[in-house]
BAFI-3210 file (N, C-alpha, C; in Angstrom, 3 decimals, decimal comma, padded with zeros to 6 digits):
// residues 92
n [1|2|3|4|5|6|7|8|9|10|11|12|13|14|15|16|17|18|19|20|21|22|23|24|25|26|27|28|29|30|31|32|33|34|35|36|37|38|39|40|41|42|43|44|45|46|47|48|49|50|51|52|53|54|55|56|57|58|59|60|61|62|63|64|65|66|67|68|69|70|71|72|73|74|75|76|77|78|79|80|81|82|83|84|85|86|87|88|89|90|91|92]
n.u [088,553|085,925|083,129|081,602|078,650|078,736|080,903|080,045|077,722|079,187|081,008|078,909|077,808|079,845|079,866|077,444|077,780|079,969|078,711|076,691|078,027|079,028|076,542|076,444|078,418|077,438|075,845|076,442|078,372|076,417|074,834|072,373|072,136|074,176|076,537|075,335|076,084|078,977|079,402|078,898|080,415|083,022|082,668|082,472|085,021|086,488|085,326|086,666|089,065|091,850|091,806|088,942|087,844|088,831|087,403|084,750|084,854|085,364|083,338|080,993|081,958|081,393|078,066|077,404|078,304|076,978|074,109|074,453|074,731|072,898|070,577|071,638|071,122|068,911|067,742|068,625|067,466|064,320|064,885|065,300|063,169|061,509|062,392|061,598|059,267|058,241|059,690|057,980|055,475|055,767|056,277|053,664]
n.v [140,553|142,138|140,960|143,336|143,838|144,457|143,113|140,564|140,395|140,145|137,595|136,017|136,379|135,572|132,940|132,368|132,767|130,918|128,450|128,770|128,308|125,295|124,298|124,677|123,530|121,319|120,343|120,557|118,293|116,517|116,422|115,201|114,361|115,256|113,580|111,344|111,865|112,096|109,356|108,112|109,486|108,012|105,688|105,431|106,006|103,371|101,913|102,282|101,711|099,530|097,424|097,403|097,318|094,131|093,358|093,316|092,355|089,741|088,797|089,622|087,118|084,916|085,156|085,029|082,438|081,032|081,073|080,102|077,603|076,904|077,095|075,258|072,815|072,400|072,204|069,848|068,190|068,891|067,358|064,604|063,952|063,933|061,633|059,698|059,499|058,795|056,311|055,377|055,231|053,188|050,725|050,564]
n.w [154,361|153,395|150,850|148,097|147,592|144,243|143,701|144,005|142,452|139,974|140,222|140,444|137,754|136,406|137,018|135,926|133,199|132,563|133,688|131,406|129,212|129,440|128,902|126,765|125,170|125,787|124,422|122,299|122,022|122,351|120,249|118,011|115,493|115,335|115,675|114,559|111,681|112,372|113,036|110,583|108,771|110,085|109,302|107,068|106,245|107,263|105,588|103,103|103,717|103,158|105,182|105,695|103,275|102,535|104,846|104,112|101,720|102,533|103,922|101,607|100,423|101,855|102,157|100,047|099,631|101,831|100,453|098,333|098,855|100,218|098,104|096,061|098,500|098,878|096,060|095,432|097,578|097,059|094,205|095,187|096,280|094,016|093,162|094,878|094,368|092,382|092,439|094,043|092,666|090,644|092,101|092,711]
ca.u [087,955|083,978|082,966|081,005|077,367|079,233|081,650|079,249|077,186|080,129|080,907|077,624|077,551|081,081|079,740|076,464|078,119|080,698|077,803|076,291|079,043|079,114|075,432|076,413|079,343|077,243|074,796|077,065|078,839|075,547|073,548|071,930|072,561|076,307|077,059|075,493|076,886|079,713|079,655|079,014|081,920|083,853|082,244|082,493|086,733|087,131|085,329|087,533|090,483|092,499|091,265|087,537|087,728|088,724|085,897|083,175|084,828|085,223|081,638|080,466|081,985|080,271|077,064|077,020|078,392|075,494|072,855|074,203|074,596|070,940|070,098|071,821|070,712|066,912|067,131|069,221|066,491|063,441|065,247|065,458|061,655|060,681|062,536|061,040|057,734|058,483|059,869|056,929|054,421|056,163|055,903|051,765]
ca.v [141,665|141,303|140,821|144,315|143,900|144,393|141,606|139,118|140,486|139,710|136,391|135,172|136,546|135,098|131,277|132,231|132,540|129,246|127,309|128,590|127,863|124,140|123,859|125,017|122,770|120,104|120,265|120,249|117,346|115,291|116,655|113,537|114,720|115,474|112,339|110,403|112,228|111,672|108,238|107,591|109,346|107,099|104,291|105,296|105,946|102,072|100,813|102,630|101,494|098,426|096,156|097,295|096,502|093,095|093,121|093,572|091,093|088,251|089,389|089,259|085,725|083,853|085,345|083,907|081,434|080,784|081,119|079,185|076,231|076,896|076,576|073,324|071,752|072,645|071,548|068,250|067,909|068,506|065,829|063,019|063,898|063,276|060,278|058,626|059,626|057,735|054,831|054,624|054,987|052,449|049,890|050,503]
ca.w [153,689|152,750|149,677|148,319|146,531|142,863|143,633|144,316|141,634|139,220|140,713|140,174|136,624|135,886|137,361|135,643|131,953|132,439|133,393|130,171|127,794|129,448|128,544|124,978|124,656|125,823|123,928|120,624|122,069|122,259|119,247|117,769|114,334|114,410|115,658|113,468|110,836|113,019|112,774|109,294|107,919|110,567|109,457|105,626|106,138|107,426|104,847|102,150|103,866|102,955|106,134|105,356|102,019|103,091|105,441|103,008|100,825|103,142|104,367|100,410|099,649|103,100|102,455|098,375|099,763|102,585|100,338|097,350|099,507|101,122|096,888|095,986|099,073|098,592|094,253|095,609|098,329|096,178|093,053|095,776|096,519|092,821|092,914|095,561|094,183|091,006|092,699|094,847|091,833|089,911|092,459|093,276]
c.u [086,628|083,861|081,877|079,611|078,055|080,157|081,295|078,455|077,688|080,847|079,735|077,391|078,246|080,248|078,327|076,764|078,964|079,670|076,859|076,919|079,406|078,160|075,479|077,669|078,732|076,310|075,182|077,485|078,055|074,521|073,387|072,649|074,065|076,816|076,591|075,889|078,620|080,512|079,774|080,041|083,013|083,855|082,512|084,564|087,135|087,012|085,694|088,831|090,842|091,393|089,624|087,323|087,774|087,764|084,866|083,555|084,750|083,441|080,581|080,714|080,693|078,864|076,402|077,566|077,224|074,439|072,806|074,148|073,331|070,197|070,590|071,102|068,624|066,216|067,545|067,509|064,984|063,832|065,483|063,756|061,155|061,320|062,087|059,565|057,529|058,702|058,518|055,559|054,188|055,791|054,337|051,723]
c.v [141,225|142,219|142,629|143,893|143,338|143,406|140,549|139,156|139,580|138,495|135,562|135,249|136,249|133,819|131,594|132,108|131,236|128,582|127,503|127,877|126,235|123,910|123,334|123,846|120,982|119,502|119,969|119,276|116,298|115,656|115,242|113,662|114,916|114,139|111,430|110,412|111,859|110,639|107,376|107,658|108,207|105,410|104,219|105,194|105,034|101,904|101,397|102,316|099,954|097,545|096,386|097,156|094,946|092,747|093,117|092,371|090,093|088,015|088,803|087,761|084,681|084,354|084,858|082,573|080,480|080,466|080,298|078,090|075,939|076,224|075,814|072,470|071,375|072,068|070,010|067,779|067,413|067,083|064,548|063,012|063,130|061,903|059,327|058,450|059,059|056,522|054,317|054,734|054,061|051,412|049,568|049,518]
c.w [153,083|151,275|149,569|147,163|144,798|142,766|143,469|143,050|140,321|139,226|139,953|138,346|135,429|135,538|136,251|133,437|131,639|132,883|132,241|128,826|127,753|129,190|127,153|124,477|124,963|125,087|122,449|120,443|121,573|121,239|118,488|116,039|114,023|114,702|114,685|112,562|111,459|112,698|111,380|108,991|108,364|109,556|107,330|105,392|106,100|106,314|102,952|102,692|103,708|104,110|105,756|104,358|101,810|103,880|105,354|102,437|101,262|103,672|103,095|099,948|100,971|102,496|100,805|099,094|101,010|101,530|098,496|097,651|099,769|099,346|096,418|096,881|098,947|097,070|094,876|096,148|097,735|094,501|093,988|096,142|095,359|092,753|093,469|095,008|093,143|091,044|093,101|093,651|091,209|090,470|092,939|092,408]
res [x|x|x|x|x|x|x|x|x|x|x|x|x|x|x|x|x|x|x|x|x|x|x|x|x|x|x|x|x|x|x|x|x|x|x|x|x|x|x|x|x|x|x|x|x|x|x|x|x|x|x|x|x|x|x|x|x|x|x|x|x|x|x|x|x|x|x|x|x|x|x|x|x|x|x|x|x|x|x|x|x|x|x|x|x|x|x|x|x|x|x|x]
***
C-alpha cells in the first residue's frame, strides 16, 4: 500500500521533532556550565565524607611536613656555611 503525500509529510515531521529533542537533550547533557557545577558538588560531597576528610588530612600533614623539612635543611645548611666562614677566617 503507498504511502499518501500526508503520511510522508507526518513521517518526516515525526523524525524531524525526535531529532530535535536529541539535539536538546544533548545539548543539556554537554552544557559546560552544568557540569562543572556538576562536578564541584561531586567533588565538594567526597571531600565532606569520612575518606575525604582523611584525604585532605593526610594531604595537609605531607605538605607541612615537605616544606618544614625544606626549612630546617636550608637554616642547618646556611649555620654550617657560617661556620666554615669563621673557621676559614680564623685560620688566614
Amino acid at each position: 500500500m503507498p504511502r499518501t503525500p500526508e503520511q510522508i509529510q507526518q513521517e518526516i515531521d515525526a523524525a524531524r521533532e525526535s531529532l530535535g529533542a536529541t539535539l536538546d537533550e544533548l545539548a543539556f547533557r554537554t552544557n559546560p556550565q552544568r557540569l562543572a557545577d556538576q562536578g564541584k558538588a561531586k567533588v565538594q560531597e567526597f571531600l565532606q565524607s569520612p575518606p575525604g576528610i582523611a584525604i585532605v588530612s593526610v594531604v595537609g600533614l605531607t605538605v607541612t611536613f615537605v616544606v618544614t623539612r625544606k626549612i630546617v635543611r636550608r637554616v642547618r645548611h646556611t649555620d654550617r656555611r657560617r661556620k666554615v666562614d669563621v673557621t676559614y677566617r680564623r685560620v688566614r
